[in-house]
N, C-alpha and C positions, 0 to 999 in steps of 0.2 A: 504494500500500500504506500502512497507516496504523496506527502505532504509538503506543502509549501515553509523550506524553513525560514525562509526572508520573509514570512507573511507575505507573501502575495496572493490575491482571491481571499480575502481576508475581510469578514463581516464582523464588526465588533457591537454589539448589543449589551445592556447590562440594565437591569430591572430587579428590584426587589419585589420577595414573596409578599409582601404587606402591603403590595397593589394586586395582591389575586391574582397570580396571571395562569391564565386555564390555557395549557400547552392542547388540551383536546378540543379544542376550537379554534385554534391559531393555523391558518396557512401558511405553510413554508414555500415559496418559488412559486410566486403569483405575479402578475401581467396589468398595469394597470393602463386604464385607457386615458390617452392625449389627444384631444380635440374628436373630431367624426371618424379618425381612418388610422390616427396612429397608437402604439403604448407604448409602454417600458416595463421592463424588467427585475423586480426587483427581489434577490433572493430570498429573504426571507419577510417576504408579505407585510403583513402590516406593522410589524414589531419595526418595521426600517423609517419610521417615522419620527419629525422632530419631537420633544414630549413639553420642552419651558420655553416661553420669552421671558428674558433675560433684561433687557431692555426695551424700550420703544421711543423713537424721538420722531417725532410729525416734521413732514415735511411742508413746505411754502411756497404754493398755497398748501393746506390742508385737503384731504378728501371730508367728503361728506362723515358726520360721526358714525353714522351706521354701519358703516364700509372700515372701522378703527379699531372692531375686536380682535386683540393680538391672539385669542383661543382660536382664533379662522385659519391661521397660518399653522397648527398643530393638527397630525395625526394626518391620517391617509386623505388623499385627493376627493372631495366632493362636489367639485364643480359643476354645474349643468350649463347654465347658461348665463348670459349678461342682462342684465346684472340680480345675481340671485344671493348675494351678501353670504357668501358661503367663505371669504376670501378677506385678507389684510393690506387694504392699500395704505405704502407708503407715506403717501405725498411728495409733492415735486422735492425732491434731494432731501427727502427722509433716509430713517436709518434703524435696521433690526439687527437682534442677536439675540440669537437662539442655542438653547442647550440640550443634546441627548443624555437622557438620562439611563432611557432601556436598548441606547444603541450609540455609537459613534464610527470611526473613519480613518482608513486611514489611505494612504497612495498602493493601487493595485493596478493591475495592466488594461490602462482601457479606462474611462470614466471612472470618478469615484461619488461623485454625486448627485441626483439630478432634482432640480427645482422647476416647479408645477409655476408658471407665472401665467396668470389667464386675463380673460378679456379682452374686447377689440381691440387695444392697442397693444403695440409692442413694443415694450419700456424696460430698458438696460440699467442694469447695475453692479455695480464694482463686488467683487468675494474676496471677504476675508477669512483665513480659519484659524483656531487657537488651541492649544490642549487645556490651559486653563483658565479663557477668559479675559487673562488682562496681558498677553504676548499675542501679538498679532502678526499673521504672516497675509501677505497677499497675495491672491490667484492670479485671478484675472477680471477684465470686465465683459460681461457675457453681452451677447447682441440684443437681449430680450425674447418673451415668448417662454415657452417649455423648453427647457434647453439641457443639456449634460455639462460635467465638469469635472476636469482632471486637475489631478493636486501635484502631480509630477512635477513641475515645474519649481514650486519651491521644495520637493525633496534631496537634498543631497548627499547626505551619506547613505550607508547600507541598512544602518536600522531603521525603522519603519519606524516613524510616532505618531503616536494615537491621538487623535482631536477629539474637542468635545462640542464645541464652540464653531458658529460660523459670525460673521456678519457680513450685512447686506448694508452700498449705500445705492438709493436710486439715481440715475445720473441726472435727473432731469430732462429724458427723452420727450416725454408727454405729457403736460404739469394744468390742461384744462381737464372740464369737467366735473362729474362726481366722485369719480374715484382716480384723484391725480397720482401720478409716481404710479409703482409697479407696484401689480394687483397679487400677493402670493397664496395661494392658496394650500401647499404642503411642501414641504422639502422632505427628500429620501434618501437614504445611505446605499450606495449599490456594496463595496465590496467592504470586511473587515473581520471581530470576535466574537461569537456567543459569550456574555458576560453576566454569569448571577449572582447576584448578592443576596447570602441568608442569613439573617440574623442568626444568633449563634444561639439565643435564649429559646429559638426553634426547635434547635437541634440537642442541646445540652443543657446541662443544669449545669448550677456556677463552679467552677473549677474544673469540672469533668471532662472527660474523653469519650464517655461511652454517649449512643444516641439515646433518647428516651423514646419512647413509645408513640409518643403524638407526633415525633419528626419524620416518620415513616411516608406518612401522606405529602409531607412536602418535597422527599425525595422520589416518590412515584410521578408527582407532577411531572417533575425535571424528568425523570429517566420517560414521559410521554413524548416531550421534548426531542430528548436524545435518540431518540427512535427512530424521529425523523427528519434525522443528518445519518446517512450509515454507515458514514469513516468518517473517522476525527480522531483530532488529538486533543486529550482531556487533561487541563494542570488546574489542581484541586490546592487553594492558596485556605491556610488558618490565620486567622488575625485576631489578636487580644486586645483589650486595654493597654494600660500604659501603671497597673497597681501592684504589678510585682518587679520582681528584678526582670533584664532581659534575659538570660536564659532559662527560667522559669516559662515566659510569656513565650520563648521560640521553642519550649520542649510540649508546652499545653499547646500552640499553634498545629503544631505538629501532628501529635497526638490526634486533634481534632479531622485534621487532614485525612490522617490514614481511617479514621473510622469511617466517612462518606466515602474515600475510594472502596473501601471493602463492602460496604453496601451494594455501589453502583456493580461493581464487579459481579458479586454473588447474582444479582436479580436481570443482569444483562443477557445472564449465562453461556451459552453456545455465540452472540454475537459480541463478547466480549472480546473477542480476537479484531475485532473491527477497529479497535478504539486503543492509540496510545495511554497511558495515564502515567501522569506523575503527579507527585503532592508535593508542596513544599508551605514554609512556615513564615511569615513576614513577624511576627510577632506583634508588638506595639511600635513597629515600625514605617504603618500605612497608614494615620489615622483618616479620618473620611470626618471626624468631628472633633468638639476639645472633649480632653480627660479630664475635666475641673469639673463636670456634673456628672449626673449618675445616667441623665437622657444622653448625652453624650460616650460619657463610656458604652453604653450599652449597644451605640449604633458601633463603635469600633469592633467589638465584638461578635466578629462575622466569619462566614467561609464563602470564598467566591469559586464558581469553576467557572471557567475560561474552557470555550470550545474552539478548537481550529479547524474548520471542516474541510475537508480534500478537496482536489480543483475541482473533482465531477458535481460538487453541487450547487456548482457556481455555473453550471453551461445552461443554456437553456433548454428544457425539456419540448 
């Protein structure tokens, strides 16, 4: 079996169990439609969507308010027709930034992301992308319309990094009307990770390594999931607080690591051989919140699996 170790064809997704997410209703490798005649592609369906605005700065003129909800520019493509307030315009040389939460991005061969911009006109603006928000690299400026977008360009070394963050400025192409600047209606991630985040209070009681009984459902979710990817490479990361020493927190990391690999293994059975696995331990090394509250520790206290699925499920069926 043969995997991309440069990450390339590389979908990175990452969503926590405490949004529900039901793997047996989730399409993977769906087809969305652009305008009367054309679609796109995108692997893994609707999880390949923006989830936050981050920002929002109105452009001048302004569009109509109704046309202003920054939730329009979230989640999968709904557009029908002009003007059906399904979408977030701009304004003439407005400005967005947006955050995946249950996905992000990184440079793969061929597009890496494509933006839904709808209605009758076609209005151009500048991409930027970020890993954390406030480093900004810039793309390119796209011609307008529904368009793709490669990140290759500000790639240059061999490691691949991971983005979370885009922004958008409108250039000012089309700035009459109701809905001035560029109308977006979804951005989507074509290639990158399968990325979970489980809280650890899921899986274990405080200090433990063994699963508890009620964590079982949460890993059958997943393994509905992983079902349907049929090669990958699976690295199973523990991460603690920051309330014991470090070796402590990277031997519990660990610890917690190897009990969900031996789950996933045990219940894969026979198509365990499909699937690389390795676990390792960050400790209180990656925190995601501060250690100075107890809400805070507790979100540190996680296990994430990182899926890398083989090129084949990257091509189109």
């Amino acid at each position: 079996m043969k995997y991309f170790s440069l990450l390339i064809f590389l979908f990175i997704i990452q969503f926590s169990f405490s949004q529900h997410v039901d793997f047996t209703v989730i399409d993977f490798q769906k087809y969305y439609k652009v305008g009367d005649e054309n679609e796109v592609f995108l692997p893994f369906g609707d999880i390949s969507f923006v989830d936050k605005v981050t920002y929002f700065k109105e452009g001048d003129p302004k569009a109509e308010k109704m046309y202003t909800n920054t939730d329009h520019a979230l989640g999968a493509p709904d557009y029908v027709s002009y003007p059906d307030k399904t979408y977030l315009s701009l304004g003439c040389g407005g400005e967005l930034v947006v955050e995946f939460k249950n996905n992000g991005f990184i440079d793969i061969d061929g597009p890496d992301l494509y933006f839904f911009e709808v209605g009758p006109s076609v209005e151009a603006f500048e991409v930027y992308i970020s890993k954390d928000g406030n480093n900004w690299k810039y793309v390119q400026d796209t011609s307008g319309g529904s368009s793709y977008v490669d990140i290759a360009p500000v790639e240059k070394g061999k490691k691949k990094t991971i983005y979370y963050y885009i922004k958008l400025k409108d250039l000012g192409s089309f700035c009459d009307g109701p809905t001035a600047g560029a109308d977006i209606d979804a951005i989507g991630t074509i290639g990158g990770v399968l990325k979970v985040n489980i809280d650890a209070n899921l899986l274990f009681d405080l200090d433990k390594s063994e699963l508890k009984d009620k964590a079982l459902s949460t890993l059958d979710n997943f393994l509905i999931g992983l079902h349907k990817i049929p090669e990958a490479e699976v690295i199973i990361e523990g991460h603690t607080d920051a309330q014991a020493s470090h070796e402590y927190n990277r031997e519990l990391g660990l610890n917690r690591a190897k009990s969900v690999e031996e789950y996933l293994l045990q219940h894969l059975k026979e198509k365990a051989e499909n699937y690389e696995f390795q676990v390792k331990s960050q400790g209180e090394t990656q925190p995601i919140s501060t250690n100075k509250t107890a809400i805070g520790r507790q979100k540190n206290r996680r296990v994430e699996i990182i899926v890398i699925p083989s090129e084949d499920f990257y091509k189109k069926p």
